[in-house]
Residue, then its C-alpha position, 0 to 999 in steps of 0.5 A: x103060601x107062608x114065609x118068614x123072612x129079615x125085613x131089611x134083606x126082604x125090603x132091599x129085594x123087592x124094591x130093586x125089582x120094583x124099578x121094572x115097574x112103569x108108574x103109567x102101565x094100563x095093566x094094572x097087574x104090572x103095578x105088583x110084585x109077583x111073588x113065587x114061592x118054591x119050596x126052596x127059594x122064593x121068586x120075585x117078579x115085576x116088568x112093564x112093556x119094555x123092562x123085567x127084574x127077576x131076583x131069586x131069595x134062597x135060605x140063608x143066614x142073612x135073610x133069616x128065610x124059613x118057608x112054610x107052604x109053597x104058592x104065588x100071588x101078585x101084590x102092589x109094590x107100592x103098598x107092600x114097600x111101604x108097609x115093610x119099611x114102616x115096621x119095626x120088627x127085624x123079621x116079618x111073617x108073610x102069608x095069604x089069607x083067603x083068595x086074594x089077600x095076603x097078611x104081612x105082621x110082625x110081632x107088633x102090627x099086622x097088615x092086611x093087602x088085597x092082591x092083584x090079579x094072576x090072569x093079567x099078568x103076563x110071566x115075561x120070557x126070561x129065555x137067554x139070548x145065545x150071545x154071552x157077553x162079560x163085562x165088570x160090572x165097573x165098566x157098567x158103571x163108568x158107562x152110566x156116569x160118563x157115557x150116558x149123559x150124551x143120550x137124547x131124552x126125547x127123539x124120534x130116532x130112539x136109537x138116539x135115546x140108547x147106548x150103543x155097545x159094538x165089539x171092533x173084534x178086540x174090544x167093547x165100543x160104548x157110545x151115545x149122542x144126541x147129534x149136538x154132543x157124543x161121547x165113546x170110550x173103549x172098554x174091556x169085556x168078553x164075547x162070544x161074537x160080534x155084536x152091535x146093539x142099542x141099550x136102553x139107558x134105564x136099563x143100565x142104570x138099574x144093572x148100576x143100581x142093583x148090582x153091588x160089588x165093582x169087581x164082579x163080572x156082570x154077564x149080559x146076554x143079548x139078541x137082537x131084540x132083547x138084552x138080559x144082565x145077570x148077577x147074584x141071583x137077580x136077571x135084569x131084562x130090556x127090549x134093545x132099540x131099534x134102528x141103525x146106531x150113528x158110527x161115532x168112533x168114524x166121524x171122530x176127527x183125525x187132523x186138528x187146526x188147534x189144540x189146548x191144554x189146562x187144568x179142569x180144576x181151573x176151567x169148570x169153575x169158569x164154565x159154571x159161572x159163564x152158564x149162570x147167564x142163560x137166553x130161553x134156558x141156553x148158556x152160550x158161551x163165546x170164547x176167544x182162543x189163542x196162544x195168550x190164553x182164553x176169554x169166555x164171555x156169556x150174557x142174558x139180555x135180562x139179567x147181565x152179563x159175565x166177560x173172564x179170562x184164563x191166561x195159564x193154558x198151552x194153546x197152540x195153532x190158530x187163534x178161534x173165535x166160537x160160540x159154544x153151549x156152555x152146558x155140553x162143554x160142562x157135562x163133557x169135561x166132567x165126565x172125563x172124571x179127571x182131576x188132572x189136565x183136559x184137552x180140547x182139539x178144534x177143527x175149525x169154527x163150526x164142525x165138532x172139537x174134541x174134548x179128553x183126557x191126555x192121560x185117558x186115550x180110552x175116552x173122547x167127548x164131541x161138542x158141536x159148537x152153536x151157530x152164531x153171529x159171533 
């Protein structure tokens, strides 16, 4: 096996498909790269027990690629990344040397890597899924930033851990919770049929990382085990969570008691002052709602407290008083990602209030507020 190759266009590649690597993988096969070479292209491989990346490297004038001899091995990621990003040269020589090791040098140094083991690593099946879904590779992204902040890191009910994508028949449904926030939005895309499926946020977040170009069409195939997101010659694959996905868009309130209105450039940087003041590592927030404006108080009984008004809001209903973890209400006005007017719709003291953008109707965020003497 022997290739040349542009280094930079070479490191880029096998780093993105690294990311499928768990760091805690008792295979230790699963720490490599598997590197394939055909006689006109080059095969990248890595995968753990939930995620694989597979990304194909064909001649072209960017990657300067030239292959001289055919063959496969499985190299540590982590020490053939670092060895390439360390060398200076523009282009590499890659090379096996024996039966087990492969020799990476340019026209100043050269590097000598034992492989891994070809028996133990296991090729993931990168069979397609019959569902073939479209989406922008936009909407992937806006789902990462604004949707996913709502997951449970840690659950026992792992759904909870995913995002949720349903078609309604018209359009895709985007939605994660963790029981105390939720977040929804509507998107647009292309199906085949109907699905409902949780994904892993990991593997969104690599198919947001890895893919480049906003524009594009990502197309995603997916079963009812297994989602696969593919793009520019590189197939990004995740087994789907199990269990039944809460309907977030059926238990969105439909009738408010009260509803606000005022500028998220004016409130964040109230909240993040309240939140600074934290017991046992929460901020709760106590909030006087009314049509003179709104006072937030928060406080620590070992550091102080803070007590501030906002008087230029359109309140209107009845008057609330409620307490609130300051970091959700946070995280949720910043995910709208609006630089104009948030809303907030309140059913009552103790049951979820709303939170959007008015000129955004795609978009909603759920807060449940804290039980509280207050």
């Amino acid at each position: 096996m022997e290739f040349f190759i542009n280094r930079s266009y070479f490191l880029n590649k096998i780093t993105n498909v690294s990311h499928a690597i768990s760091l805690n993988s008792p295979n230790p096969s699963y720490s490599g790269i598997l590197i394939f070479l055909h006689p006109d292209m080059i095969h990248l491989t890595a995968q753990d027990s939930t995620m694989a990346i597979v990304t194909e490297i064909h001649p072209g004038e960017l990657n300067q690629l030239r292959i001289e001899s055919t063959g496969h091995m499985i190299v540590d990621a982590k020490y053939l990344i670092e060895i390439i990003r360390h060398m200076g040269g523009k282009n590499i020589h890659v090379m096996t040397v024996g039966d087990n090791m492969i020799q990476v040098s340019d026209e100043n140094s050269k590097f000598n890597l034992f492989t891994l083991e070809l028996e133990r690593f296991a090729l993931p099946d990168i069979k397609r899924p019959e569902n073939e879904i479209k989406i922008s590779l936009k909407n992937i992204r806006t789902t990462v930033d604004q949707i996913a902040y709502a997951t449970s890191e840690k659950d026992a009910r792992t759904m909870l851990m995913g995002v949720n994508f349903r078609s309604d028949g018209k359009r895709i449904i985007t939605a994660a919770t963790d029981s105390y926030r939720m977040a929804l939005n509507y998107i647009d895309g292309e199906f085949s049929q109907n699905f409902n499926v949780t994904v892993p946020v990991r593997a969104l977040q690599e198919a947001a990382r890895i893919f480049k170009n906003d524009d594009d069409i990502i197309q995603i195939f997916v079963n009812k085990r297994k989602i696969q997101f593919v793009s520019d010659r590189t197939l990004i694959q995740s087994t789907l969570y199990d269990g039944t996905f809460p309907d977030i868009a059926a238990v969105i309130p439909k009738n408010f008691k009260s509803m606000m209105e005022l500028d998220a450039s004016m409130i964040i940087p109230v909240i993040e002052r309240g939140i600074l003041f934290k017991d046992d590592g929460v901020a709760e927030l106590r909030m006087n709602l009314s049509e003179k404006g709104i006072q937030i108080y928060s406080g620590a009984s070992t550091i102080g407290n803070a007590d501030q008004q906002v008087y230029e809001v359109f309140y209107q209903g009845e008057e609330l008083r409620m307490a609130v973890n300051g970091e959700y209400l946070l995280q949720a006005i910043k995910a709208l990602k609006t630089l104009g007017k948030v809303r907030i719709d309140f059913t009552g003291v103790i049951t979820p209030f709303k939170v959007s953008d008015p000129e955004n109707k795609d978009m909603t965020m759920l807060v449940v507020p804290m039980r509280s003497s207050y």
